[in-house]
N, CA, C and O of each residue as an XYZ file, in Angstrom:
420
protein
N     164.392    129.515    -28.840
C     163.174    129.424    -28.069
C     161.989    129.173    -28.990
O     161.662    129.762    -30.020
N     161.335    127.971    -28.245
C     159.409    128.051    -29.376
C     159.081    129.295    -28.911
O     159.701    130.056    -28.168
N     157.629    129.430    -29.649
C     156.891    130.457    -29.262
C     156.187    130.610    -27.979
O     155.679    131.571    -27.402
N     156.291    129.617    -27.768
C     155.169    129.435    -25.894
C     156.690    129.818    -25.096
O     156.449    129.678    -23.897
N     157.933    130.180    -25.243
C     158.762    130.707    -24.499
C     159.964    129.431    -23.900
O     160.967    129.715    -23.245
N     159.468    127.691    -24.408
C     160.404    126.681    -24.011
C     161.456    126.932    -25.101
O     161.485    127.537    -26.172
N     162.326    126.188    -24.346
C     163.977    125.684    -25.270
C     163.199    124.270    -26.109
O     162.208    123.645    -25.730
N     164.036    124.049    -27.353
C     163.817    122.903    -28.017
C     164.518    122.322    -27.235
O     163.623    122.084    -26.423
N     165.748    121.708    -26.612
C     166.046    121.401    -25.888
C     165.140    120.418    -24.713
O     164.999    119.195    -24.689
N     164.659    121.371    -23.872
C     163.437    120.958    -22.855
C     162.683    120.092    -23.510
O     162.562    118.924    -23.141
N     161.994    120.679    -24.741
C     160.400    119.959    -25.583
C     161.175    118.615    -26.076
O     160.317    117.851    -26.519
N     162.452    118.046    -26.166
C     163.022    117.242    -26.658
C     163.759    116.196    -25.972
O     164.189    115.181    -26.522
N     163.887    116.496    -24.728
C     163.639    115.915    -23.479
C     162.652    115.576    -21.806
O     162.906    115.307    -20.631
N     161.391    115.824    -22.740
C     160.445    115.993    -22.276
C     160.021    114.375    -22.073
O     159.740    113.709    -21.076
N     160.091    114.143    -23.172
C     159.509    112.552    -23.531
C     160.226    111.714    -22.585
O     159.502    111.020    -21.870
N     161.535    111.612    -22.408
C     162.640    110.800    -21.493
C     161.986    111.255    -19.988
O     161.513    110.449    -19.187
N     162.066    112.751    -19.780
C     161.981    112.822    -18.479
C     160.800    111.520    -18.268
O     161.081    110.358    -17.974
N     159.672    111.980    -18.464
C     158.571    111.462    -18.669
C     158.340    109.658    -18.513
O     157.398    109.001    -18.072
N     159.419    109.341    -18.986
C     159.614    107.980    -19.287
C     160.628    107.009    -17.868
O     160.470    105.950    -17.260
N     161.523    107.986    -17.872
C     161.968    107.878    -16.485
C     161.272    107.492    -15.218
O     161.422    106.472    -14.546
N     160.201    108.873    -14.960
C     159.270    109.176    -14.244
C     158.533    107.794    -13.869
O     158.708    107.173    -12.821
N     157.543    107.375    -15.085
C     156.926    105.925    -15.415
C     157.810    104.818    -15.014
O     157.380    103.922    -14.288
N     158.965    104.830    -15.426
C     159.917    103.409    -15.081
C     159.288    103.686    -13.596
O     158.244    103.145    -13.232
N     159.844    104.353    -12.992
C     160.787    104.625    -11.582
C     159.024    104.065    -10.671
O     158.970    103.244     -9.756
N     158.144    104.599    -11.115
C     156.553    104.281    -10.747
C     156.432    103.248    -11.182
O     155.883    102.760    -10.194
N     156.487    102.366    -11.941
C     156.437    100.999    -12.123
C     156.847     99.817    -11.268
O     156.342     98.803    -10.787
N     158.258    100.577    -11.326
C     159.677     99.841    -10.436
C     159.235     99.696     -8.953
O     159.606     98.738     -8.276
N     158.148    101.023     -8.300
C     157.695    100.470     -7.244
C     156.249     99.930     -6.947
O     155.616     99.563     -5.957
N     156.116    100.018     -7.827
C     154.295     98.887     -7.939
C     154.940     97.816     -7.735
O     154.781     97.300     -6.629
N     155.774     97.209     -8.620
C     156.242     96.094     -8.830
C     156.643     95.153     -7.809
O     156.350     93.958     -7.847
N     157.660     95.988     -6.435
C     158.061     95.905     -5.348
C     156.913     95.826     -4.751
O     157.022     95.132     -3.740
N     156.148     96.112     -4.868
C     154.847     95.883     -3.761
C     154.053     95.134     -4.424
O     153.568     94.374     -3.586
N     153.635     94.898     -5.418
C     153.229     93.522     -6.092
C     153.773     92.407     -5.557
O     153.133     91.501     -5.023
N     155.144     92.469     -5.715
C     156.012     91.510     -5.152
C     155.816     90.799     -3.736
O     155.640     89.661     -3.300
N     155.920     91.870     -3.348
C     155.473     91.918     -0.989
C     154.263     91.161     -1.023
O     154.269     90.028     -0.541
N     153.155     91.671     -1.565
C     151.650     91.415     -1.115
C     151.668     89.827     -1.953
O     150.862     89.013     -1.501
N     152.269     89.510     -2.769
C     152.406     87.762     -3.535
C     153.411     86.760     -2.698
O     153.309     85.535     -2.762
N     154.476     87.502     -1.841
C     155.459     86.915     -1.094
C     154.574     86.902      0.064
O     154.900     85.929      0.744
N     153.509     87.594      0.659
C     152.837     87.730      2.065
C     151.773     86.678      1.825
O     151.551     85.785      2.642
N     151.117     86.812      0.672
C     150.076     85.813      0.440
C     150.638     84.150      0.294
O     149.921     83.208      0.632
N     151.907     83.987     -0.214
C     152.218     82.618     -0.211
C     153.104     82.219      1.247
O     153.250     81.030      1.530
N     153.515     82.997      1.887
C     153.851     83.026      3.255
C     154.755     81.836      3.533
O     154.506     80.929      4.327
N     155.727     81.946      2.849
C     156.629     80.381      2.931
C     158.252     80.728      3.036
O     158.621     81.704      2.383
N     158.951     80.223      3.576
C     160.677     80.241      3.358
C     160.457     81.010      2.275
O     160.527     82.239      2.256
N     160.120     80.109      1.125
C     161.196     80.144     -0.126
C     160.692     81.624     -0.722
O     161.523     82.387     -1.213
N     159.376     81.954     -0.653
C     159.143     82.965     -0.927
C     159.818     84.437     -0.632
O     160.066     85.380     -1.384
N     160.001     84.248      0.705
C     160.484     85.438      1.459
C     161.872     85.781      0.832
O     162.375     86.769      0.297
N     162.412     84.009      1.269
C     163.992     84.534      0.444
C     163.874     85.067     -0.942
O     164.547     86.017     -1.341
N     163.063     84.474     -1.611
C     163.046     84.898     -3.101
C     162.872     86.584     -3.281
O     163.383     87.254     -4.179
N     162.010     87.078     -2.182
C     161.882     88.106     -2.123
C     163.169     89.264     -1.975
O     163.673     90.048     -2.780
N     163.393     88.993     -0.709
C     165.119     89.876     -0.485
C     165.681     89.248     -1.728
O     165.926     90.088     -2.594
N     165.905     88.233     -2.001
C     167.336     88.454     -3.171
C     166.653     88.713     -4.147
O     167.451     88.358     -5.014
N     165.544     89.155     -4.840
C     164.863     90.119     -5.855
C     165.087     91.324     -5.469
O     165.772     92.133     -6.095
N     164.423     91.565     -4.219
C     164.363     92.911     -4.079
C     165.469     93.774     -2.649
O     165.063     94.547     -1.781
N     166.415     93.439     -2.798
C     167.762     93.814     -1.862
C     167.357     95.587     -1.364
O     167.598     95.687     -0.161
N     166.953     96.626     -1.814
C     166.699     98.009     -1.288
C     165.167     97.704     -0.826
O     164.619     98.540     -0.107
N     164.618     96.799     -1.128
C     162.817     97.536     -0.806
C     162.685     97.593      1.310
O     163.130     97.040      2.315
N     162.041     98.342      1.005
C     161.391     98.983      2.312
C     160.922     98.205      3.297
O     160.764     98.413      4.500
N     160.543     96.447      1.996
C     159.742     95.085      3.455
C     161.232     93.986      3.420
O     161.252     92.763      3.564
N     162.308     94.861      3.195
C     163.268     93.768      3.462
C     163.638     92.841      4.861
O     163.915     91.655      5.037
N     163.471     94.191      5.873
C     163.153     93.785      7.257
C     162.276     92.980      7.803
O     162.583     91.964      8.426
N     161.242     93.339      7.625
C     160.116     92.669      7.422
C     160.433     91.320      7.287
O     160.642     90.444      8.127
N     160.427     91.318      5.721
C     160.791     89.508      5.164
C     161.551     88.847      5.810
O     161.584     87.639      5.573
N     162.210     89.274      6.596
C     164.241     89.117      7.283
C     163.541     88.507      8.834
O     163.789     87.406      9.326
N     162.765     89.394      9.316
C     162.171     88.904     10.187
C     161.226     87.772     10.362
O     161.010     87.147     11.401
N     160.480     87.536      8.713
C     159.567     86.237      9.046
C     160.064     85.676      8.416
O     159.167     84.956      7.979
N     161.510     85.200      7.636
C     162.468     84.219      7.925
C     162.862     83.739      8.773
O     162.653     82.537      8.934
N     163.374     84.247      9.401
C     163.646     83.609     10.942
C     162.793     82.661     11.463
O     163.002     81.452     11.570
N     161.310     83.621     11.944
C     160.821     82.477     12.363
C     159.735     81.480     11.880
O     158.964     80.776     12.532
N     159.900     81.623     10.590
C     159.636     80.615      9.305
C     161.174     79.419      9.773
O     161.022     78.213      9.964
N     161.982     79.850      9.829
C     162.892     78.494     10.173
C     162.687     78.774     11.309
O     162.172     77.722     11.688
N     162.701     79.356     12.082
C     162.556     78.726     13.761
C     161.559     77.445     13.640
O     161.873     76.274     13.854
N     160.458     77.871     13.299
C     159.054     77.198     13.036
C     159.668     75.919     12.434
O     160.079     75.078     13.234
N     159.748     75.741     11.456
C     160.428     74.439     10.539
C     161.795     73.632     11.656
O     161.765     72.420     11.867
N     162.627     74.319     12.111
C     163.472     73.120     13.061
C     162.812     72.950     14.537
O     163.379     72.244     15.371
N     161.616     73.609     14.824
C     160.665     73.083     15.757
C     160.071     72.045     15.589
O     160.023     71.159     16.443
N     159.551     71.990     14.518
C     158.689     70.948     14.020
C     159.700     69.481     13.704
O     159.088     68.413     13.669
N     160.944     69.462     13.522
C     161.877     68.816     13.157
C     162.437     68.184     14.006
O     162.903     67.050     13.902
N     162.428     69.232     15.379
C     163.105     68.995     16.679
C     161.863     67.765     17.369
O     162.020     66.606     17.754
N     161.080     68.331     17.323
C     159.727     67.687     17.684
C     159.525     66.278     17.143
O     159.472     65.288     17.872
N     159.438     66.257     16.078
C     159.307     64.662     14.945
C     160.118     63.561     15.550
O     159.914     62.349     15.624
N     161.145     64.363     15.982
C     162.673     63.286     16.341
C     162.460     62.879     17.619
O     162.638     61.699     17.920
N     162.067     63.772     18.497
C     161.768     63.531     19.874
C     162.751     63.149     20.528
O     162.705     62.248     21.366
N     163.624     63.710     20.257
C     165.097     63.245     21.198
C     165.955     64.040     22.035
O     165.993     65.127     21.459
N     166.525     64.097     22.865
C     167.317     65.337     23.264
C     168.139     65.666     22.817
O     168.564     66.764     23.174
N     168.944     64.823     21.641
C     169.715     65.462     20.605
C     168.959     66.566     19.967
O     169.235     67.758     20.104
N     168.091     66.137     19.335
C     167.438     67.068     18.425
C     166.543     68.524     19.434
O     166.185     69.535     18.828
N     166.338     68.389     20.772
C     165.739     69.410     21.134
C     166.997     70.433     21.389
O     166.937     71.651     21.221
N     168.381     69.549     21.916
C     169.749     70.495     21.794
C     170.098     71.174     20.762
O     170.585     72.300     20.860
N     169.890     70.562     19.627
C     170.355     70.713     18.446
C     169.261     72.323     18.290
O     169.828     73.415     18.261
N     168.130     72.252     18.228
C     167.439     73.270     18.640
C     167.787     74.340     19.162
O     167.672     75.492     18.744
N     168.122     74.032     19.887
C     168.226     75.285     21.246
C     169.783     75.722     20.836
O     170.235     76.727     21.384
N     170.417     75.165     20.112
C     172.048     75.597     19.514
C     172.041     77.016     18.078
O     172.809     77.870     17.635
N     170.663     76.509     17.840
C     170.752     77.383     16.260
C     169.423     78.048     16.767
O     168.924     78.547     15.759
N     168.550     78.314     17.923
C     167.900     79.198     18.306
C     167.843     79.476     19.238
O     166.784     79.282     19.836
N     169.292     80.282     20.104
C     168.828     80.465     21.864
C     167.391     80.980     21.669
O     166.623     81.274     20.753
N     167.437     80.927     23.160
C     166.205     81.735     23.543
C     166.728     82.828     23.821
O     167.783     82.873     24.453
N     165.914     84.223     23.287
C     165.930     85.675     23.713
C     165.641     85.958     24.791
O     164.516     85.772     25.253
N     166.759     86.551     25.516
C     166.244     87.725     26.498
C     166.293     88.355     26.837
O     167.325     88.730     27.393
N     164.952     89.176     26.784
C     164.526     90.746     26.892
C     165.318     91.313     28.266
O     165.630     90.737     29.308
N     165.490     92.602     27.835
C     165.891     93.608     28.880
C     165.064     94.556     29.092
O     164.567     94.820     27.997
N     164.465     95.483     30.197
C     163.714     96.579     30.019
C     164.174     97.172     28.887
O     163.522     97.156     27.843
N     165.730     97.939     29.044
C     165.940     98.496     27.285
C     165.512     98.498     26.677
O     165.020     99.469     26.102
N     165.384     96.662     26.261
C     164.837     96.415     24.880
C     163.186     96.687     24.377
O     162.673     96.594     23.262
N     162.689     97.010     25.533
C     160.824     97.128     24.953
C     160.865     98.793     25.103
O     159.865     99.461     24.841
């Protein structure tokens, strides 16, 4: 025992705990650095870039969700350009339309 009553032990793993601590606080700035730079550029590629960076974070849902209709949006616009009823089928194949049930709200 020191004199203040710690184990050398403790005083010698003090520094690690410590360091740990800092990673682990970094590790989630970082993740949210990440979100608020993926929200500000607001694009496909971003979002995806996002989930496959960050696979546990908390805006995975989130991102997951404005993927979707980040491509919904993009084969609208696609469906539209073509102006054909192929392409509005083609549409409506890779995005039914939802529908709600009381349940669901």
């Amino acid at each position: 025992m020191t004199r203040a009553g710690t184990s050398p032990r403790i005083v010698r793993m003090a520094p690690r705990v410590v360091s740990l601590v800092l990673l682990c606080l970094l590790a989630g700035c970082s993740d949210l650095q990440d979100w608020q730079s993926t929200q500000r550029a607001d694009t496909l590629e971003a979002y995806q870039s996002f989930v496959e960076g960050h696979p546990e974070s908390q805006y995975v849902t989130v991102a997951e969700r404005r993927i979707r209709e980040l491509t919904e949006d993009r084969d609208w616009r696609i469906a539209n350009e073509r102006d054909s009823a192929e392409s509005y089928r083609n549409f409506i194949n890779e995005h039914p339309p939802v529908v709600r049930t009381y349940r669901d709200s």
